[in-house]
C-alpha positions in Angstrom: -119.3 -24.5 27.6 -116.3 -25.6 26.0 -117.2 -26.0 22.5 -113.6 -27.3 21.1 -112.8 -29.1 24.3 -113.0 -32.7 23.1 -109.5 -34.4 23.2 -108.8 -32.7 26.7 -112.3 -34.6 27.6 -111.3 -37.3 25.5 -107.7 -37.1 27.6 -109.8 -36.6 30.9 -111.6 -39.6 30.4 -109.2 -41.8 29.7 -106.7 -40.5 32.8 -109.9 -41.4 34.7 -110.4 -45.1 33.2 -106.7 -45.3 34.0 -106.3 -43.9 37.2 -109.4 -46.2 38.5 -108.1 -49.5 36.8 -104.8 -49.7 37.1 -104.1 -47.2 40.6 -100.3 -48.4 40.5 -100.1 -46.2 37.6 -99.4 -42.9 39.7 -98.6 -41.2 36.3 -102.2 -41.3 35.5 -103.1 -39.9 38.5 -101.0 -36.9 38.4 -102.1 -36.3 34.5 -105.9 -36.4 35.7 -105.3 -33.9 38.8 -103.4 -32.2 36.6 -106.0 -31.5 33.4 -108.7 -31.2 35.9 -107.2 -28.0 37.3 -106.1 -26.9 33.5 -109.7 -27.5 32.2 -111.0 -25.6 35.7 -113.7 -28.9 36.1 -114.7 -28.4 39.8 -115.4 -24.3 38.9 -117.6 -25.0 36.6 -121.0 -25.4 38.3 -123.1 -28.4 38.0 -126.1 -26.9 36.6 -124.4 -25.0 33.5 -122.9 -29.1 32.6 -126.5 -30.3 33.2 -128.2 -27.2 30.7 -125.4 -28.4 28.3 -127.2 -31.7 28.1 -129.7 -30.1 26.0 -127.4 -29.5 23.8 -128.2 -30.4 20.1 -124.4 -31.0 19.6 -123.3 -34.6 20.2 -120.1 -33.5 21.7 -121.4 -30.8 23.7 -123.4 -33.4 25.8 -120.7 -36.1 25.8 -118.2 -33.5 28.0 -120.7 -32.5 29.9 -121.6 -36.4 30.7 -117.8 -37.0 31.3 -117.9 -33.7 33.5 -120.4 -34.7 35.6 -119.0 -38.3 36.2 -116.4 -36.5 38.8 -119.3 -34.7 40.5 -120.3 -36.5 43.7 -123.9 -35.0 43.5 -126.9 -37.2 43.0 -128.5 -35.3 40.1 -124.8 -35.5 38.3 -125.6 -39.5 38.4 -129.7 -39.0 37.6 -128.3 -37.6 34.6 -125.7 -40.0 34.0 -128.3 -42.6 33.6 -130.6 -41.2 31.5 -127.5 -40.2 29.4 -127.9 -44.4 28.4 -130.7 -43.1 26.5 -128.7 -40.4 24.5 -129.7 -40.7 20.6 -125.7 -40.5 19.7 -123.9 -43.4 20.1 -120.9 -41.8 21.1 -122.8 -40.2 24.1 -123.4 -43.1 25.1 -120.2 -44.6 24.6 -119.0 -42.1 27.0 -122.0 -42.7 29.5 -121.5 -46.2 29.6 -117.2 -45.3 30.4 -118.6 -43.0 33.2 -120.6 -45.6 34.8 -118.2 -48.2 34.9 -116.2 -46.0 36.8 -118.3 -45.1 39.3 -118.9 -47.8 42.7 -122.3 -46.0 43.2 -124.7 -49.5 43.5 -127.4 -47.3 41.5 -124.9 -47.1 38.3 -123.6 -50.6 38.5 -128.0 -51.8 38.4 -128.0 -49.5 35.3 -124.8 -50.9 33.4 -126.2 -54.3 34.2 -129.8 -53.8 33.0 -128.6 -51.8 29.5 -125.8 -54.8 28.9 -128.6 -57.5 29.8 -131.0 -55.2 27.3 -128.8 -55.1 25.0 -127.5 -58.8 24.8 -131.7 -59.6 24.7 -132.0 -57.3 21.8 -128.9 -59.7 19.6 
């Protein structure tokens, strides 16, 4: 879907992680609202970011992850958490970003289970 979109989703992301942590910081609030309308995000329906998870392009499937963490649907955040199992690193990397972010209890079990997996696996 948007093939050479990844510092605007890379941008995106980081508005979000900004926006979420530090609210006082209206500036990032504006910028997200703001690159959400450029990029068009809410037009784009859910299903063509979920087909894009197919996607044998590591980049392809880390926008459409970052993409869906602003939809409110529950198959955005089924998909977020089988993202965690993404063979990219980077994918997953943006997974794990989109999870923190989100107060859903669902994504805060996953987050805890992969970081507990993954401090069991050191």
């Amino acid at each position: 879907l948007y093939e050479e979109m990844g510092v605007p989703f890379a941008a995106l992301n980081d508005y979000r992680k900004a926006a979420l942590y530090a609210p006082q910081l209206s500036e990032a609030r504006t910028n997200l609202n703001e690159l959400m309308r450029e990029l068009d995000l809410p037009a784009t329906p859910l299903e063509d970011w979920l087909d894009q998870l197919e996607s044998d392009i590591w980049e392809d499937r880390r926008d459409a992850y970052i993409a869906l963490s602003f939809s409110e649907s529950p198959a955005a955040l089924a998909a977020l958490l089988r993202g965690l199992q993404d063979e990219d690193v980077e994918v997953i990397t943006a997974v794990l970003e989109a999870l923190e972010g989100m107060p859903d209890p669902a994504a805060r079990a996953a987050l805890e289970e992969y970081y507990r997996d993954m401090q069991d696996s050191l």
